[in-house]
C-alpha positions as CSV (number, residue, x, y, z in Angstrom):
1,X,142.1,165.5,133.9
2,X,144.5,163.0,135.5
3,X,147.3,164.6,138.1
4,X,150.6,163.9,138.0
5,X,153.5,163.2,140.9
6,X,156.8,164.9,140.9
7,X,157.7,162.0,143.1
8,X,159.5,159.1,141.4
9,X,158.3,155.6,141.7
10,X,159.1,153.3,144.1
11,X,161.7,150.5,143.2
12,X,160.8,147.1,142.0
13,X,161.9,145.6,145.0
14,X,160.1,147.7,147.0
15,X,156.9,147.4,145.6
16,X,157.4,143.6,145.4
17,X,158.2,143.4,149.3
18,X,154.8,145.9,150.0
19,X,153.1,143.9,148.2
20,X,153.9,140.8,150.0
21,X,153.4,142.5,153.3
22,X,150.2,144.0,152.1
23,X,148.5,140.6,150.3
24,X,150.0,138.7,154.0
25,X,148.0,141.3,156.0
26,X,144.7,140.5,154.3
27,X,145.4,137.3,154.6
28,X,145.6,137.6,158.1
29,X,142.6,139.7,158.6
30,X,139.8,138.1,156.0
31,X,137.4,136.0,157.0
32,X,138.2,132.9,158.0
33,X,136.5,129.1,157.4
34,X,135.1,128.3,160.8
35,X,134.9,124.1,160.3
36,X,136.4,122.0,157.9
37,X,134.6,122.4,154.6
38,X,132.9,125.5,155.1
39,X,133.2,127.5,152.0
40,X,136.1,129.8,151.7
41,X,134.0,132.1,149.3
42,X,130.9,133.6,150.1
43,X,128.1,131.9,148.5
44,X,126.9,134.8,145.8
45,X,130.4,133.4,143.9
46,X,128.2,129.8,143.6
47,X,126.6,130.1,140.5
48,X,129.6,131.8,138.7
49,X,131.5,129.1,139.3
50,X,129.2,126.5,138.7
51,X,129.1,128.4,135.6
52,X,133.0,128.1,134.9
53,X,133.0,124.6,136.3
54,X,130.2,123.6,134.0
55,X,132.2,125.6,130.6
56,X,135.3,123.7,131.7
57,X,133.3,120.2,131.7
58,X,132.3,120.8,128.3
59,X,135.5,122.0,127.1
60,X,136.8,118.8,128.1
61,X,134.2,116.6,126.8
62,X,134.3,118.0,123.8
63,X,138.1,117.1,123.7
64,X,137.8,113.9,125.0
65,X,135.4,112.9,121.6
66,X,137.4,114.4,118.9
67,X,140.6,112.7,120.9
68,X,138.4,109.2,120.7
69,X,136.8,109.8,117.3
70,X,140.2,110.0,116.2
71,X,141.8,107.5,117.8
72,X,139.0,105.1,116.7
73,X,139.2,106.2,112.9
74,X,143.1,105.9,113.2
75,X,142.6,102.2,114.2
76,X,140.1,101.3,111.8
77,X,142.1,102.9,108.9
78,X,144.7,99.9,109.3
79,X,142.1,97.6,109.5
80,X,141.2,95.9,105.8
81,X,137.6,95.2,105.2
């Protein structure tokens, strides 16, 4: 059973300047890199996006070989044998 509040909802423009407030304040307080190049992320995210890095790779492989395939078969169509 969900409750509900006899008390309207905020406006949009003050939710949108809480929110604001509210994602500056974590920024403020979460953890910060402590030398150049340390990892923003904690390491348990690595091999989820290794993961997304590696689907992304083959995503654009696989486009870059139908782009060539059909670049090369557009080229040799013109060409008279």
């Amino acid at each position: 059973m969900q409750l509900r509040s006899n008390v309207p909802p905020l406006p949009g423009n003050v939710q949108d300047h809480l929110g604001h407030m509210l994602r500056a304040e974590y920024y403020e307080r979460g953890d910060k890199p402590r030398y150049l190049g340390d990892p923003a992320l904690p390491t348990e995210f690595d091999p989820y996006l290794r993961r997304l890095e590696m689907n992304d790779m083959a995503l654009r492989m696989r486009w870059i070989r139908a782009t060539g395939a059909r670049a090369i078969a557009d080229a040799l169509k013109d060409l008279e044998v």
